[in-house]
C-alpha positions in Angstrom: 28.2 -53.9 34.0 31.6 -54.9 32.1 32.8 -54.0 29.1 32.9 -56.2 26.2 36.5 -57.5 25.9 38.4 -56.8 23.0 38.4 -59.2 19.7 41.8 -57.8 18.3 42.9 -58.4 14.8 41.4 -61.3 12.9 43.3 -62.6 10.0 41.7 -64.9 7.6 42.9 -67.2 4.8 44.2 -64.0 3.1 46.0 -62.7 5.8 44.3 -59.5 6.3 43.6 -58.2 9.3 40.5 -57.0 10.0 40.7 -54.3 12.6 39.6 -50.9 12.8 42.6 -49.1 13.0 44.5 -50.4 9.9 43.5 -46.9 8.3 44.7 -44.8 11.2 48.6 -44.5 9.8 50.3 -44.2 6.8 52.1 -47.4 6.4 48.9 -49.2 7.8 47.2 -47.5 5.1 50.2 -48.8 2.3 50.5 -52.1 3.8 46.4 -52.3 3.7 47.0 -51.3 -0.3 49.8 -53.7 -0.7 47.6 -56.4 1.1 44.1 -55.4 -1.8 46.7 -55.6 -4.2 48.1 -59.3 -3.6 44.2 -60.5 -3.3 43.7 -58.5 -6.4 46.5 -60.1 -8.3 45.5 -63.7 -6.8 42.0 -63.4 -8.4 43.4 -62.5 -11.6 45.9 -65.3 -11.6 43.2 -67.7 -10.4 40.8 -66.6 -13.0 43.9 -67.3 -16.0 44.7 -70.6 -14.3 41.1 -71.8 -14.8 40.6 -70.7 -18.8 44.3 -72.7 -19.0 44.4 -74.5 -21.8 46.4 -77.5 -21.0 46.7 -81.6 -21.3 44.9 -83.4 -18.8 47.7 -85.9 -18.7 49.3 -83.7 -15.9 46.5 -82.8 -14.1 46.0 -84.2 -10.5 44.8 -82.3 -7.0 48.4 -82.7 -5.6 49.2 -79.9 -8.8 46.9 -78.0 -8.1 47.6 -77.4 -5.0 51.2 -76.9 -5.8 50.3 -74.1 -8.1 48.0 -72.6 -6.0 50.6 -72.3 -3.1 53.2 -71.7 -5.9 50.7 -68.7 -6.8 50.0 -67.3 -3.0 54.0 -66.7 -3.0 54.4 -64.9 -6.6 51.3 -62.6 -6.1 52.8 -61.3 -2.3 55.9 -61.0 -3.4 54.6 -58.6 -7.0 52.5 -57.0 -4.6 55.7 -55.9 -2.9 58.0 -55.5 -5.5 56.4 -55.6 -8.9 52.7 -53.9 -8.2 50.3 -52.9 -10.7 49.4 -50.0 -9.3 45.8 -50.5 -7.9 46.9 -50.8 -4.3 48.6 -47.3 -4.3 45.6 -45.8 -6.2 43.3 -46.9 -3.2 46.0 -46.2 -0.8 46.1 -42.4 -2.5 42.1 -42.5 -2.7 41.8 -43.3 1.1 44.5 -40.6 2.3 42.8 -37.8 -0.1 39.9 -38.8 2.2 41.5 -38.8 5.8 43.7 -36.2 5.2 44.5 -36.2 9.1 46.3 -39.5 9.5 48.5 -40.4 12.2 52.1 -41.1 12.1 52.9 -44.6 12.3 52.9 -46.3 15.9 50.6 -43.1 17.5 47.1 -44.0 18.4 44.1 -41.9 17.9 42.8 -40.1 20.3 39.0 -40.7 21.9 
């Protein structure tokens, strides 16, 4: 009997991988916070865009799709620089609970 090959990381439209070691280290754990908090910010942006209050007059798909890449780019980059804070509280809530993490680049052992 063989083993089942491996899948790997799977990224989808939000660009987050979905393996089960993104926990394992401390900057997979950050970058996993930084990652929640640019979807997080994109919702909320989304979720203001669509209460807008604006003319029709400039409305058209081809805009909106602007904006929505326009948006993609401003919410990584505040998730990086400018962050509200609720990626580090999960990242701080997740390594209270695995207090044994790895140092970046070692793999677990099993």
């Amino acid at each position: 009997m063989t083993a089942a090959p491996s899948i790997g990381q799977i990224g989808g439209q939000t660009g987050i991988a979905s393996g089960l070691d993104r926990t394992q280290s401390k900057e997979s754990l950050k970058k996993a916070g930084e990652q929640f908090e640019s979807v997080f910010t994109a919702m909320m942006l989304k979720s203001m865009r669509q209460a807008k209050l604006s003319d029709p007059l400039f409305d058209s798909k081809a805009i909106d799709t602007f904006r929505d890449m326009s948006d993609q780019k401003i919410v990584q980059e505040m998730a990086t620089h400018t962050p509200l804070g609720i990626g580090k509280a999960m990242t701080d809530f997740l390594g209270r609970s695995q207090p044994d993490l790895n140092p970046a680049g070692a793999t677990p052992e099993g």
